[in-house]
C-alpha positions as CSV (number, residue, x, y, z in Angstrom):
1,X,0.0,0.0,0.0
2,X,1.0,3.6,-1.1
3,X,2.5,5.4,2.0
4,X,-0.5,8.5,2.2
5,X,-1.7,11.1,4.3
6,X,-2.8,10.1,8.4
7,X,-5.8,13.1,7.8
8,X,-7.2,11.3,4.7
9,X,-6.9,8.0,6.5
10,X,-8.5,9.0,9.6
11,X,-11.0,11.0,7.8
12,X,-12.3,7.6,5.7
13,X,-11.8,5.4,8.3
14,X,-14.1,7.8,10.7
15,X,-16.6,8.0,8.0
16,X,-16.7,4.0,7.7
17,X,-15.0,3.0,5.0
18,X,-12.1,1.0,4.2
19,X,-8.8,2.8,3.1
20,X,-7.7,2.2,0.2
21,X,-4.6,3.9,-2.3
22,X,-7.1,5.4,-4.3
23,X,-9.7,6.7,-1.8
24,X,-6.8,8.1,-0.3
25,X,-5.6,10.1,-3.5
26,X,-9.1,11.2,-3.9
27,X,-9.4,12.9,-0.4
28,X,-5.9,14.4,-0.6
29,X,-7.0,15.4,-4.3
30,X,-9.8,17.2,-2.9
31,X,-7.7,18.9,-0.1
32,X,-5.5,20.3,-2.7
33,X,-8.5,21.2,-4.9
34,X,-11.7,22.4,-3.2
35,X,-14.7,22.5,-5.4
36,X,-13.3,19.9,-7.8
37,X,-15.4,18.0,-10.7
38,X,-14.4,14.3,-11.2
39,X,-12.0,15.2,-14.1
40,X,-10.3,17.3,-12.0
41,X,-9.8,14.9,-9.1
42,X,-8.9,12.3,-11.6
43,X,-6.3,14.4,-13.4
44,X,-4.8,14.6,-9.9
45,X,-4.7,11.1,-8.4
46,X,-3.4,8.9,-11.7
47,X,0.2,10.4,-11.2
48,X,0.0,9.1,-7.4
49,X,-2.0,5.8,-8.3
50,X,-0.9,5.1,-11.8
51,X,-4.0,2.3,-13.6
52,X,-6.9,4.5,-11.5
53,X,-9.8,4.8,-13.8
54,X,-12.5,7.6,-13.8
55,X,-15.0,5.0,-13.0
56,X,-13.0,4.2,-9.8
57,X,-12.9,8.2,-8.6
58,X,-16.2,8.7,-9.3
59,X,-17.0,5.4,-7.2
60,X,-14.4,7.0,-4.5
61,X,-16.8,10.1,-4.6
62,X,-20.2,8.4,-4.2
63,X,-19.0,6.6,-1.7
64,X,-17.7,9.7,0.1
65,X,-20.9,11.1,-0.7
66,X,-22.6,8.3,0.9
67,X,-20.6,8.3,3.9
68,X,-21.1,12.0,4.4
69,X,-17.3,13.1,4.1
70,X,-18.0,15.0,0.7
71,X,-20.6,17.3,0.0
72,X,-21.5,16.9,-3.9
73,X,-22.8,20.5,-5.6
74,X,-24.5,21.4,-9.0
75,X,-23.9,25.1,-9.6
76,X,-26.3,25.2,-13.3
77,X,-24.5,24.8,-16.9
78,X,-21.3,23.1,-14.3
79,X,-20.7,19.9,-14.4
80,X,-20.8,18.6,-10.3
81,X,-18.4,19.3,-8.1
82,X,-17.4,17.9,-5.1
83,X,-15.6,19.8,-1.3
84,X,-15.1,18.5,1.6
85,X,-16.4,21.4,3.7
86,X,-19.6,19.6,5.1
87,X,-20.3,20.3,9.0
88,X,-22.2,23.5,8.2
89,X,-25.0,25.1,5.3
90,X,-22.6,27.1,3.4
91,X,-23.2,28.5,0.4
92,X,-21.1,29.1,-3.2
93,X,-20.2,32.4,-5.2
94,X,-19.9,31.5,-9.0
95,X,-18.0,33.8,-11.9
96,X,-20.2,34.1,-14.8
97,X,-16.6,34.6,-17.2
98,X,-14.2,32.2,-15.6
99,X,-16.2,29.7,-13.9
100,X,-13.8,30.4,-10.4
101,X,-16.0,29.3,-7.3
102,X,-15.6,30.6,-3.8
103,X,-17.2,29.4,-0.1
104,X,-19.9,31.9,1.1
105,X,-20.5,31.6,4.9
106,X,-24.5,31.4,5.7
107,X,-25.8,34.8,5.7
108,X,-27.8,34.0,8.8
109,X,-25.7,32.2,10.9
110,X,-27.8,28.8,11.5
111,X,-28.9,26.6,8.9
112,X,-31.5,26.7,6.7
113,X,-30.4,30.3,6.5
114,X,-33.1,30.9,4.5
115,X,-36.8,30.9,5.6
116,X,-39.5,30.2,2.3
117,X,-42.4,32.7,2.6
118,X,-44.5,28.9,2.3
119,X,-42.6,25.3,2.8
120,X,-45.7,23.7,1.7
121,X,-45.6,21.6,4.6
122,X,-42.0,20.3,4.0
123,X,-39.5,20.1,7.1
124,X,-36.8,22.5,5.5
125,X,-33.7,20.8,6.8
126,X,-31.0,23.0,4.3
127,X,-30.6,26.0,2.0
128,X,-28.4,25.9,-1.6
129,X,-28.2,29.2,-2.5
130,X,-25.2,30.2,-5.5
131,X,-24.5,33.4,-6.0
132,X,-23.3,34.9,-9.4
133,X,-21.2,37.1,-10.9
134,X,-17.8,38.0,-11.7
135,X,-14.7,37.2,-10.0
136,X,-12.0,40.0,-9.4
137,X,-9.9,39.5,-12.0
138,X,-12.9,39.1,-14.2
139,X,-14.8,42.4,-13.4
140,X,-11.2,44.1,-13.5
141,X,-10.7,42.7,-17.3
142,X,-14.0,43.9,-18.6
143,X,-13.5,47.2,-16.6
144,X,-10.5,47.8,-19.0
């Protein structure tokens, strides 16, 4: 067995799941790379766990899902992403030109953050809200 990081493997092993090399790579991938897509995270672990497939991270990332160690999001017209920040109801901020994403704390302080004028009778356990726009170096390049 590859020789990985002690955070990773306590971080699997206290969500349930087995270690392996490549769940390993995958949580270090994501350290290295919040907010990443599958690609991403796959373009980062085959240098450290040469014969990985795709199939295998994305299997790595439901599972992680699953488990609740990774928090999978779906900002629209991106492909999902996945981050590891899970223990609260944060929310994203998106740029329209670059695609760059950023952690937003909860406007409110406690989760759901946001109360509906009507839940319809649904118990509203969590709040997604994505903000958009453009990104520093964005709004600077179409200032000039």
């Amino acid at each position: 067995m590859l020789r990985g990081s002690t955070t990773a493997d306590a971080a699997i092993r206290g969500s349930g799941l087995r270690v392996t090399d490549s769940r390993r790579a995958v949580y270090d991938a994501l350290c290295a790379n919040p907010h990443a897509s599958a690609d991403d995270v796959y373009a980062r672990v085959v240098p450290t766990v040469p014969g990985t497939s795709l199939q295998s991270v994305y299997n790595a990332l439901n599972d992680f899902v699953d488990a609740g160690l990774v928090r999978r999001i779906e900002p629209a017209g991106r492909a999902g992403l996945f981050e590891l920040r899970v223990a609260d109801n944060h929310h994203h901020i998106v740029c329209r030109s670059c695609g760059a994403i950023e952690d937003v704390d909860c406007a409110h302080g406690a989760a759901p953050c946001l109360q509906p004028s009507d839940t319809h009778g649904f118990i509203v356990e969590e709040a997604e809200v994505t903000y958009w726009g453009l990104c520093p170096a964005c709004a600077a390049e179409a200032a000039a």
